[in-house]
C-alpha positions in Angstrom: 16.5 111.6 -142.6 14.1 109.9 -145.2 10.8 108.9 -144.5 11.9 105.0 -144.8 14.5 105.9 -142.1 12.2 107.2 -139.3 11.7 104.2 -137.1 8.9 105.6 -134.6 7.2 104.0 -131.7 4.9 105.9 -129.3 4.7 106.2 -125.5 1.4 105.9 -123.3 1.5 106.2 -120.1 -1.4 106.4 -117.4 -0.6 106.8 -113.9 -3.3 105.3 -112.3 -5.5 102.3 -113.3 -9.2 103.6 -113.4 -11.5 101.1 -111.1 -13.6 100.8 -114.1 -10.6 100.1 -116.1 -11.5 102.6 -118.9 -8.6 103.4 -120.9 -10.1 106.6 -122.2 -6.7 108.4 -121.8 -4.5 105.5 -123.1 -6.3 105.3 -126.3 -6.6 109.2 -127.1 -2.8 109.2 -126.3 -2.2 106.2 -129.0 -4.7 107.0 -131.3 -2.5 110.3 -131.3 1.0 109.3 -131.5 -0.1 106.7 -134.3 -1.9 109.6 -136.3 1.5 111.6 -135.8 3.7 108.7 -137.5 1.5 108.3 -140.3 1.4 112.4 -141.1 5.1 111.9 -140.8 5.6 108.6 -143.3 7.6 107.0 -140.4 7.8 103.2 -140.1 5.3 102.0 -136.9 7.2 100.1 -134.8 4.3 99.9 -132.3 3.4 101.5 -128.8 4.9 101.1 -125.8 2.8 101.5 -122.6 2.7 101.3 -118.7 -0.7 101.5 -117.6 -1.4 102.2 -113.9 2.0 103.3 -113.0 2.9 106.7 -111.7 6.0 108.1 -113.2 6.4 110.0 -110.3 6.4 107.4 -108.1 9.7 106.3 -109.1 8.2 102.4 -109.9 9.7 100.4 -112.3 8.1 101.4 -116.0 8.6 98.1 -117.9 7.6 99.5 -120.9 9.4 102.5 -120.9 12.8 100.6 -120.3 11.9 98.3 -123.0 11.4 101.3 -125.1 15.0 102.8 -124.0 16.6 99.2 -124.7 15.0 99.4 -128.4 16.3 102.9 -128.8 19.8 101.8 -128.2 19.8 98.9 -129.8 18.7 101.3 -133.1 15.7 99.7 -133.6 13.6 103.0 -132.7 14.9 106.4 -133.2 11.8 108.3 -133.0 9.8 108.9 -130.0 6.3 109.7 -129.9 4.3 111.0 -126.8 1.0 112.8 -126.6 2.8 114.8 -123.6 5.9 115.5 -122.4 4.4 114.7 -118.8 4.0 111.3 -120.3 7.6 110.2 -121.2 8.8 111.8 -117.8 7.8 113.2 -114.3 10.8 112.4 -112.2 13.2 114.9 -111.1 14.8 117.2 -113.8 18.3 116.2 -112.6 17.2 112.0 -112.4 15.9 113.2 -116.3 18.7 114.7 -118.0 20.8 112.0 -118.2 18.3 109.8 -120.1 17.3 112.4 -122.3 20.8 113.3 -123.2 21.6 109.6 -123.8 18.7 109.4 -126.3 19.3 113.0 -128.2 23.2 111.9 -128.5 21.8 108.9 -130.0 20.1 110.6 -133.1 16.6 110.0 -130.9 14.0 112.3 -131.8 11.2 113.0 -128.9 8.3 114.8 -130.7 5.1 115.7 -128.2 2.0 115.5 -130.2 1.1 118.6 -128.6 4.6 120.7 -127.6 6.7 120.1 -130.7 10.0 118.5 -131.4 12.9 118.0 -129.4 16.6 116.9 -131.6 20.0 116.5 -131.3 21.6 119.5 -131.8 19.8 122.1 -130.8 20.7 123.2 -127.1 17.8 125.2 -127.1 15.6 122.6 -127.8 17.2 120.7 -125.2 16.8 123.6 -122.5 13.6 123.5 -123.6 12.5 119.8 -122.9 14.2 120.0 -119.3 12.0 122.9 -118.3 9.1 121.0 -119.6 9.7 118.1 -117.3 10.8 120.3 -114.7 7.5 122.1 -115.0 5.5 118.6 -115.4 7.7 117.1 -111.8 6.8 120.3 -109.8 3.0 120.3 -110.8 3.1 116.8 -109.3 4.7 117.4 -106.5 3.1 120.1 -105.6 -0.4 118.5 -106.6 1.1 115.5 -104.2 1.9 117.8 -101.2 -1.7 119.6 -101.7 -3.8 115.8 -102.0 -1.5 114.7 -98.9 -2.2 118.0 -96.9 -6.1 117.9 -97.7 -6.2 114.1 -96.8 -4.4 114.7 -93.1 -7.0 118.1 -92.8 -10.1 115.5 -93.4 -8.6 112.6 -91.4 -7.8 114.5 -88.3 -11.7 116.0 -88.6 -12.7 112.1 -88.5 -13.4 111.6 -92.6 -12.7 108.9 -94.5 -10.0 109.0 -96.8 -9.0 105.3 -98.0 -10.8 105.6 -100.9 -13.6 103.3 -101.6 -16.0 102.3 -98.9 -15.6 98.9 -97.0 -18.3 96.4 -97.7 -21.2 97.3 -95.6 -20.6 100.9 -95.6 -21.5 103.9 -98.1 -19.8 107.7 -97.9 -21.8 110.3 -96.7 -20.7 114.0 -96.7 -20.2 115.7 -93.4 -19.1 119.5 -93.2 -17.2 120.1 -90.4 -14.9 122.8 -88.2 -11.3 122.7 -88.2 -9.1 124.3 -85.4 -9.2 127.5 -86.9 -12.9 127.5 -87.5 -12.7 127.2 -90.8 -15.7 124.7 -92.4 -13.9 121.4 -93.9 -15.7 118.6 -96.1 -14.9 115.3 -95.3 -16.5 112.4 -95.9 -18.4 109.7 -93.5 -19.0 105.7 -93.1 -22.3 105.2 -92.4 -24.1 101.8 -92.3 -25.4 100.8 -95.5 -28.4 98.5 -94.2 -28.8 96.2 -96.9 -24.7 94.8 -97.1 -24.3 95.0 -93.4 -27.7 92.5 -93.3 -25.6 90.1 -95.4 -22.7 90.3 -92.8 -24.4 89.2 -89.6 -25.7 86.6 -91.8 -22.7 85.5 -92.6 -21.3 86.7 -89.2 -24.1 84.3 -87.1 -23.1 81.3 -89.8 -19.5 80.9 -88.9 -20.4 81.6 -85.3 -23.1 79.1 -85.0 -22.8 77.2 -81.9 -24.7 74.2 -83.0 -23.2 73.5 -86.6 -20.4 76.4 -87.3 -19.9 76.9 -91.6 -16.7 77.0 -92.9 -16.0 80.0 -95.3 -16.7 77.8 -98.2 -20.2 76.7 -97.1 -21.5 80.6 -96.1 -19.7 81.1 -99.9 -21.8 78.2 -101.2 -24.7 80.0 -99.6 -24.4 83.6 -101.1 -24.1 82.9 -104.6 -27.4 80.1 -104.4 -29.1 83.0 -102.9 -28.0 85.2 -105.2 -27.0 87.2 -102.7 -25.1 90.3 -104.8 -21.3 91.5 -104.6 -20.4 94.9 -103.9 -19.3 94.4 -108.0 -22.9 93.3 -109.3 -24.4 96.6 -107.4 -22.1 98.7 -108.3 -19.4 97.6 -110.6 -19.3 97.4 -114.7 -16.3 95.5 -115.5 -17.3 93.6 -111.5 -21.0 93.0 -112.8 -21.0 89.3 -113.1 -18.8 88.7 -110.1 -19.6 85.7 -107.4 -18.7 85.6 -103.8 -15.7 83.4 -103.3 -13.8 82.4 -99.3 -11.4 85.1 -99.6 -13.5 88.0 -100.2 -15.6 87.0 -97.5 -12.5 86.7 -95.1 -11.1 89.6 -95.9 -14.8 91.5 -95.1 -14.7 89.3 -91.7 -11.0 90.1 -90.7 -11.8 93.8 -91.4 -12.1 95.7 -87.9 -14.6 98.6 -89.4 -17.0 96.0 -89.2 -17.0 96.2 -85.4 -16.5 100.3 -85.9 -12.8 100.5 -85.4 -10.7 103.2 -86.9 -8.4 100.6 -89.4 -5.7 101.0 -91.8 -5.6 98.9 -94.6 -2.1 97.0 -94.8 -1.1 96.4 -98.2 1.6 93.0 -99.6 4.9 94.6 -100.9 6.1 93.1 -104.0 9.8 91.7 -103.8 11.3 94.4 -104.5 10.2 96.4 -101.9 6.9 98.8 -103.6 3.6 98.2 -101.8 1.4 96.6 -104.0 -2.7 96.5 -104.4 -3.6 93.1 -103.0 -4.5 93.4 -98.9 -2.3 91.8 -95.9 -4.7 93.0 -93.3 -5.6 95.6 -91.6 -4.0 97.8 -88.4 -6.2 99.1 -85.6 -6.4 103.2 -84.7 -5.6 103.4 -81.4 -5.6 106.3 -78.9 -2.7 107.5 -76.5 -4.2 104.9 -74.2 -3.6 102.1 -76.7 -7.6 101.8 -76.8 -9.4 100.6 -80.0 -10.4 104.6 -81.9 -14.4 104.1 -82.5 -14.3 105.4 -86.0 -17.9 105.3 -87.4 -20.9 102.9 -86.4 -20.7 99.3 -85.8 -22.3 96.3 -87.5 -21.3 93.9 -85.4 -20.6 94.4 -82.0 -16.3 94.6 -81.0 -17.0 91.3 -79.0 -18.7 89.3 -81.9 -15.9 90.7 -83.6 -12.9 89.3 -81.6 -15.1 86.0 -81.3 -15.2 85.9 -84.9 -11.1 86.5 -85.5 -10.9 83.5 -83.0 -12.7 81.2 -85.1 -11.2 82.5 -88.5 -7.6 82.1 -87.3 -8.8 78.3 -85.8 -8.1 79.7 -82.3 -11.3 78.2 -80.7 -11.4 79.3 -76.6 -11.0 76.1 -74.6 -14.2 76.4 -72.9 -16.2 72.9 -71.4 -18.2 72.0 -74.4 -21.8 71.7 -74.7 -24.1 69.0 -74.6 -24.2 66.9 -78.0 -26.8 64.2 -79.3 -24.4 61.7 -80.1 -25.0 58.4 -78.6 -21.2 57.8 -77.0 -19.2 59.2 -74.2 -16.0 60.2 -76.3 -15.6 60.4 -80.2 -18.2 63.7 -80.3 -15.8 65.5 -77.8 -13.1 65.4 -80.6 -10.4 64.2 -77.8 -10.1 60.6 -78.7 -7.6 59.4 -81.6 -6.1 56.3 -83.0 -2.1 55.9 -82.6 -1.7 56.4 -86.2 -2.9 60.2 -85.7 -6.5 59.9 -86.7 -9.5 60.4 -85.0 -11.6 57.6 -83.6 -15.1 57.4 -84.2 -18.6 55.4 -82.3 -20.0 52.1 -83.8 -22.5 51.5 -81.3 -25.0 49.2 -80.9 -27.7 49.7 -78.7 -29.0 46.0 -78.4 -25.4 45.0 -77.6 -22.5 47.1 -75.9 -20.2 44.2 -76.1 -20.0 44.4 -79.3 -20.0 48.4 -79.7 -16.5 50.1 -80.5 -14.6 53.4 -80.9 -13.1 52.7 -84.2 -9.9 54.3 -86.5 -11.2 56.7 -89.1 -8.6 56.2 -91.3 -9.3 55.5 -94.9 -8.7 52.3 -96.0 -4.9 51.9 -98.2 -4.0 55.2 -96.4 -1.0 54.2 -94.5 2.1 56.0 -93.3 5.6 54.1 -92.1 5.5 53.3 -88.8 1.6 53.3 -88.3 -1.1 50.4 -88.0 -1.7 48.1 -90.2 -5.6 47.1 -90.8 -8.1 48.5 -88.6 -7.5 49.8 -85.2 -10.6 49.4 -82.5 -11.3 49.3 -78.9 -14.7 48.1 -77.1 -16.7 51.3 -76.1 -17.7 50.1 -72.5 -14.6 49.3 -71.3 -13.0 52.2 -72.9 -15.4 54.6 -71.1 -15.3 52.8 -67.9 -11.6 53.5 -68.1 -11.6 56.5 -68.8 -13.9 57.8 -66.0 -12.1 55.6 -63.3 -9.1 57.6 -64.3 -10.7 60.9 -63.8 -12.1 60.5 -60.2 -9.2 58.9 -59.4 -7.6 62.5 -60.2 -9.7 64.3 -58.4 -10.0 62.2 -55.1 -6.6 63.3 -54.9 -7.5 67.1 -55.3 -7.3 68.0 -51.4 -4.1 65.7 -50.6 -2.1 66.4 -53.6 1.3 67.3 -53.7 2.2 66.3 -57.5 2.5 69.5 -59.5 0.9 67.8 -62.6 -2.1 67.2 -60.5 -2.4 70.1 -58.8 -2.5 72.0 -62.5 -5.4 69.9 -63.9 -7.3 70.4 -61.2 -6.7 74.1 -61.2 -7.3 74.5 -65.3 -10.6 72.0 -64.5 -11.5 74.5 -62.5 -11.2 77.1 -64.7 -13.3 75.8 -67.2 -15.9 74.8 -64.6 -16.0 78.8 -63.8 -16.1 79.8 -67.2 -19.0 76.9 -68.3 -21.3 78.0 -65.2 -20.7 81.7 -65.4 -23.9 83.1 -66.2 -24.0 85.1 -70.2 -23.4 89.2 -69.0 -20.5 87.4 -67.1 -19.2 85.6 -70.5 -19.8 88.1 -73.2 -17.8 90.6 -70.7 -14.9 88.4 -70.2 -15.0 87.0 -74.0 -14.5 91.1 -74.8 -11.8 91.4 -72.9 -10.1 88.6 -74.2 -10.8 89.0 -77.6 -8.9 92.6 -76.7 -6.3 91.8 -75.1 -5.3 89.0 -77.9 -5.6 91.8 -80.3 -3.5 93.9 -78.4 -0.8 91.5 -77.8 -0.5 90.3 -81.5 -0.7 94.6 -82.3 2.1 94.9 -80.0 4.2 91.6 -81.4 3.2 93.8 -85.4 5.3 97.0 -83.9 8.2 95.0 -82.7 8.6 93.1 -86.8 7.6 96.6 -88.1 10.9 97.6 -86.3 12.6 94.7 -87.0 12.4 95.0 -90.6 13.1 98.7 -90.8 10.4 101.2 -89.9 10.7 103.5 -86.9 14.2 104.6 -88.1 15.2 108.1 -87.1 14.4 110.5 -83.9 10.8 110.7 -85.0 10.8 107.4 -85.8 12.1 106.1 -82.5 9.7 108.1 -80.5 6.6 107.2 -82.5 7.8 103.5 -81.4 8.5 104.6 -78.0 4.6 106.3 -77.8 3.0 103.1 -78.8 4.9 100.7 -77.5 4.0 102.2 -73.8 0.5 102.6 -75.1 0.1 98.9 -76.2 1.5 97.5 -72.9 -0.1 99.3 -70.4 -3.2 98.3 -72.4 -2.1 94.7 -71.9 -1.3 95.5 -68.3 -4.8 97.3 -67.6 -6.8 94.2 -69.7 -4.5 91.2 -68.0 -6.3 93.2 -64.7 -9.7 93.3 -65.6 -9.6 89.3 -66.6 -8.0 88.6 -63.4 -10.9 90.3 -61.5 -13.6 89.0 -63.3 -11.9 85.3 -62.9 -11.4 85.8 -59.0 -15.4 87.3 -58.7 -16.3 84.2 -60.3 -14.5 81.9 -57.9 -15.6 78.4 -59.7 -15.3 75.3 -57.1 -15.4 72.1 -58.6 -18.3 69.5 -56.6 -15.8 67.1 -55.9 -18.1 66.1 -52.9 -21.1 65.4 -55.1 -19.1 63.7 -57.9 -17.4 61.0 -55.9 -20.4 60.3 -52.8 -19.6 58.7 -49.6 -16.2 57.3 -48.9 -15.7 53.9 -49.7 -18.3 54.1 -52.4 -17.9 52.9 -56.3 -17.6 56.8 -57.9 -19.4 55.3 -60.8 -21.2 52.4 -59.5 -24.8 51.9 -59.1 -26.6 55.1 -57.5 -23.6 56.9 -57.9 -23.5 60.6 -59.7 -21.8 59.0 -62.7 -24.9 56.6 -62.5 -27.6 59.3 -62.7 -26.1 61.9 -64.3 -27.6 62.1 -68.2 -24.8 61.5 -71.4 -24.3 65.2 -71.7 -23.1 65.8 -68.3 -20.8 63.1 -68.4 -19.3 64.1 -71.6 -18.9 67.7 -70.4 -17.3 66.4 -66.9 -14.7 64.3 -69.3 -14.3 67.7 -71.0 -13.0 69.7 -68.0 -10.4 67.4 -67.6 -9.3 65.6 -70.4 -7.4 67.0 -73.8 -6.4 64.1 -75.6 -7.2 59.9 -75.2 -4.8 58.4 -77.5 -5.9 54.6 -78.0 -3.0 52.2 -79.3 -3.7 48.6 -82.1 -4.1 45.9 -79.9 -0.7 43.7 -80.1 -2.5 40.7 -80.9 -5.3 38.9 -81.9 -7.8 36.4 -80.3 -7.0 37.4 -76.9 -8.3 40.6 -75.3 -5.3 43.1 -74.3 -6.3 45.0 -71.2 -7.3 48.9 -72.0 -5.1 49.9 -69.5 -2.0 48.9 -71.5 -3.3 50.3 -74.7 -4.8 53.8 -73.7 -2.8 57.4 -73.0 -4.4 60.3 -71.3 -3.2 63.9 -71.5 -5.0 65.9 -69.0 -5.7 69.5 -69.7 -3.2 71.8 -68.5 -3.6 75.9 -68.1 -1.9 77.9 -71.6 0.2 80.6 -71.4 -2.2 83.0 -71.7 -4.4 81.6 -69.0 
């Protein structure tokens, strides 16, 4: 073959992207192959390359089958690698085919390093397969020994997911296996200054008063300046800013509240796990208990709070008193018929003229829904409203309506839960916060077996194991809220509310009368979920709020 006929291209591979994204290997490996095709007077075609992909993994290599396609189509018939571990690592027998293909093809593999391999020369062929035999055994083998070393450290309580978690450094530990035998793992440990800037952000989203959304606490780091894990440690990372997702998936991680965690990965469409983070998985014990892995920053409590308010579950609790100057539009119950919320336009020197009105935007309109604006007066919408309420519960000893007798009973609730005192609280909001987790952990096993996993007698039993674990979790929690709720044993003041018989509930001198804004709104709250006010038919003549107003009273979830 003339020089002018020698078509070569050259093959870099490196099997795992470096954090730092150096490419030291890559280039020596192209610098080399090029320097090889110029000693030989080929013709550069160019380099082909798959960075961050194992090739004994078995993932796709989209540069290597473009490289194969180019070979056949006759438009490279020289192959240049640095090694031969770098045009192959499968298994010999998965190899041979290919490389046959490509030496029956007039293909020439040269290795920088290891020679040439042609068409032929059976020996030469021999020769390659041992070669990737040799280069597919060292990586198993060096597979089986990082796998065997990582399970030795893990079941010694080390670390082995690679990089630290935000808030956390490494720290080395030596510790004694089974055998006695010293083993060195490594240990989370707090790392003071990041786990500062997560209770922070932690008492931010949590704030009872004014609560931030992810994007203001984002807004927040970066005008403080406050640095990513990148600009401490990174190169490439240096410049980074804090954006929402980084600071959910920091907020969602359970280490945080010193939970043993897995980190669950997205799979691609074709089936590979990929790099980019679908949660995380809680350690549990035999028990179906949270593992304590390492120390906490926040407490497991704030933690379950915290994946409440994240996931937009907020606890129906009574809420607390608020400075706005009306009964209903601060309690976020009362809405227009067209969907939207309902806003005060009060006027102090004149409740007549003082309304709940649509907040709607102006040219925003929707088939079916109100045209102009939508109000109601505020007075006699709040004089409704309450009327309607202690007409419920002057029912509440004589009641044989279902309906009624569940309001009262959910009322109830949230009477208990409102008055119990904070030890009370924080325990039962732990427990909760637990047994949600455990429940949504247990509905996690059932897809994971749905889709596939758990296959096999090992399989099956591992689901059988933590299946039992998880419920009788559940069971044992379900308990423990029961007791608390029946220590507590709330009792609504009917007496007080509604006074002596005969007497207006919310007439002069009444409760109603003296009670202060707050405690009216947070009565209205243990009763009512939604006051849905309709456009009044027509105009010029006042339509009675009676005919215009809906009330849904609350009504106890499933899960209480």
């Amino acid at each position: 073959m003339s020089p002018l006929q020698v078509r070569a291209a050259g093959y870099v591979r490196q099997s795992k992207a470096r954090e730092n994204k150096s490419e030291a290997s890559p280039a020596t490996q192209r610098d080399a192959n090029r320097a090889r095709a110029e000693q030989m007077k080929a013709t550069w075609v160019g380099s082909y390359e798959d960075l961050g992909i194992s090739a004994f993994s078995g993932a796709e290599r989209p540069g290597f089958e473009r490289l194969i396609a180019d070979c056949r189509a006759g438009r490279v018939n020289t192959i240049i690698v640095y090694y031969v571990s770098r045009f192959s690592r499968a298994d010999p027998l998965d190899a041979i085919p290919v490389v046959t293909d490509l030496l029956n093809r007039g293909v020439t593999i040269i290795s920088v390093t290891e020679g040439e391999f042609r068409k032929g020369n059976l020996m030469d062929l021999i020769h390659l397969i041992m070669r990737l035999d040799a280069a597919h055994s060292e990586s198993k083998n060096k597979s089986i020994a990082v796998k065997g070393a990582k399970d030795a450290a893990k079941a010694l309580g080390g670390y082995t997911s690679g990089k630290p978690p935000y808030g956390f450094a490494l720290s080395p530990e030596t510790r004694t296996n089974a055998d006695g035998r010293p083993i060195a793992v490594q240990i989370l440990t707090r790392r003071d200054d990041e786990a500062a800037v997560i209770r922070d952000m932690v008492a931010r989203v949590l704030d009872p008063v004014r609560p931030a959304p992810l994007l203001a606490v984002t807004r927040w780091l970066n005008e403080s300046d406050v640095p990513t894990r990148g600009a401490t440690v990174g190169k490439v990372d240096a410049g980074s800013q804090w954006s929402p997702r980084t600071l959910a998936r920091i907020l969602r991680d359970p280490r945080i509240a010193g939970f043993g965690a897995e980190v669950v990965y997205t799979v691609r469409p074709d089936g590979r796990k990929s790099t980019g983070i679908a949660g995380y998985r809680i350690i549990r014990d035999e028990e179906g208990k949270p593992v304590k892995a390492h120390p906490e920053i926040i407490d497991p409590a704030t933690w379950y709070e915290l994946q409440d308010r994240l996931a937009g579950r907020t606890p129906q609790t009574a809420p607390t008193a608020s400075p706005a100057p009306s009964l209903l539009s601060s309690l976020g119950i009362l809405h227009c018929g067209c969907g939207a919320r309902m806003k005060s336009h009060r006027r102090n020197d004149s409740l007549r003229w003082s309304a709940y009105r649509c907040t709607r935007p102006v040219g925003v309109r929707q088939p079916d829904q109100h045209a102009g604006d939508c109000t109601v007066q505020q007075d006699l919408l709040d004089d409704y409203v309450a009327r309607r309420i202690f007409a419920l519960i002057a029912t509440a000893d004589t009641a044989d309506d279902l309906d009624v007798l569940e309001t009262i009973a959910e009322a109830t609730r949230l009477f208990g839960l409102a008055s119990a005192d904070p030890a009370t609280a924080a325990q039962r909001g732990a427990i909760a916060g637990e047994l949600d987790d455990a429940e949504r952990s247990l509905d996690t096993l059932y897809d994971d077996r749905k889709k596939g996993g758990y296959s096999g007698t090992i399989g099956q039993r591992r689901f059988l194991e933590e299946e039992r674990a998880l419920g009788g979790r559940i069971e044992t929690l379900t308990a423990q809220l029961a007791a608390i709720d029946a220590t507590a044993s709330p009792t609504l003041p009917i007496g007080e509310w509604l006074g002596e018989p005969g007497e207006d509930p919310i007439g002069p001198g009444s409760w109603w009368d003296r009670a202060a804004l707050p405690e009216r709104r947070a009565m209205v709250a243990l009763f009512v979920r939604r006051i849905t006010v309709a456009k009044a038919p027509t105009l010029g003549r006042r339509t009675p709020v009676a005919s215009r107003v809906s009330i849904a009273w609350v009504r106890p979830t499933e899960e209480n």
